[in-house]
C-alpha positions in Angstrom: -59.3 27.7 54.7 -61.0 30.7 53.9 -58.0 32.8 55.2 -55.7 30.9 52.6 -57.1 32.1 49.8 -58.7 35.3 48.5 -62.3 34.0 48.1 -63.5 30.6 48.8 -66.8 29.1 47.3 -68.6 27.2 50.1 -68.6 24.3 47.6 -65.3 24.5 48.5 -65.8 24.3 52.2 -68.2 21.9 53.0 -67.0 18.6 52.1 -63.8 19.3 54.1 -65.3 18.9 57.0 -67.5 16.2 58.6 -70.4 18.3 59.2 -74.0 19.2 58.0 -73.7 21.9 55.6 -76.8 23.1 57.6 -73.7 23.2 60.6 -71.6 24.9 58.4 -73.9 27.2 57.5 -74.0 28.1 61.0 -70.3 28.6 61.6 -70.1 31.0 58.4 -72.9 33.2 59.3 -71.3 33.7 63.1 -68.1 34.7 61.3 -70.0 36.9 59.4 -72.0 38.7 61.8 -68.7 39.0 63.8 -67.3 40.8 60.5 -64.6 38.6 60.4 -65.2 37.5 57.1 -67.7 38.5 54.2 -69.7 36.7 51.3 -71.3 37.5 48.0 -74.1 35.0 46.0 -73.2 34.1 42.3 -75.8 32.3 41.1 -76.4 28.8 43.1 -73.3 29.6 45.2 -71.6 32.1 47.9 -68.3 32.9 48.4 -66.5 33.8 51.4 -63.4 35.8 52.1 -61.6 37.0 55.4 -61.6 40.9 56.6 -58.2 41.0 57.2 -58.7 44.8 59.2 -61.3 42.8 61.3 -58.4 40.1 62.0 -55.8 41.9 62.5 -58.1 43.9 64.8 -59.2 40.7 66.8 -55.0 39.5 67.0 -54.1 42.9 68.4 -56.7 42.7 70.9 -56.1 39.3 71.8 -52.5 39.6 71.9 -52.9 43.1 74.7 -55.0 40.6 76.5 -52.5 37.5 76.3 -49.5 39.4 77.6 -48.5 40.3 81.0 
């Protein structure tokens, strides 16, 4: 989701999963202390949006690792 858009409010998020937004919470602050994505508070809400360097990092590593 969050890669499919430039920024994504986690309003936007939560209710599309069936989870706690306590476990959601989770989930978004692992992706965040990875670096793969980053957030900003405005107001009442944050909003999330991917590192793509960090991704495209991560896929070219994965893929040297993947292949014979």
């Amino acid at each position: 989701m969050i890669a499919a858009s430039p920024e994504l409010c986690v309003c936007e998020i939560t209710p599309a999963f069936e989870l706690s937004s306590a476990t959601i919470s989770h989930h978004l602050k692992t992706l965040r202390e990875a670096g793969l994505i980053d957030c900003e508070r405005r107001g009442t809400f944050v909003y999330y949006w991917l590192q793509s360097d960090a991704v495209a990092a991560l896929s070219d590593l994965l893929g040297r690792r993947l292949l014979p």
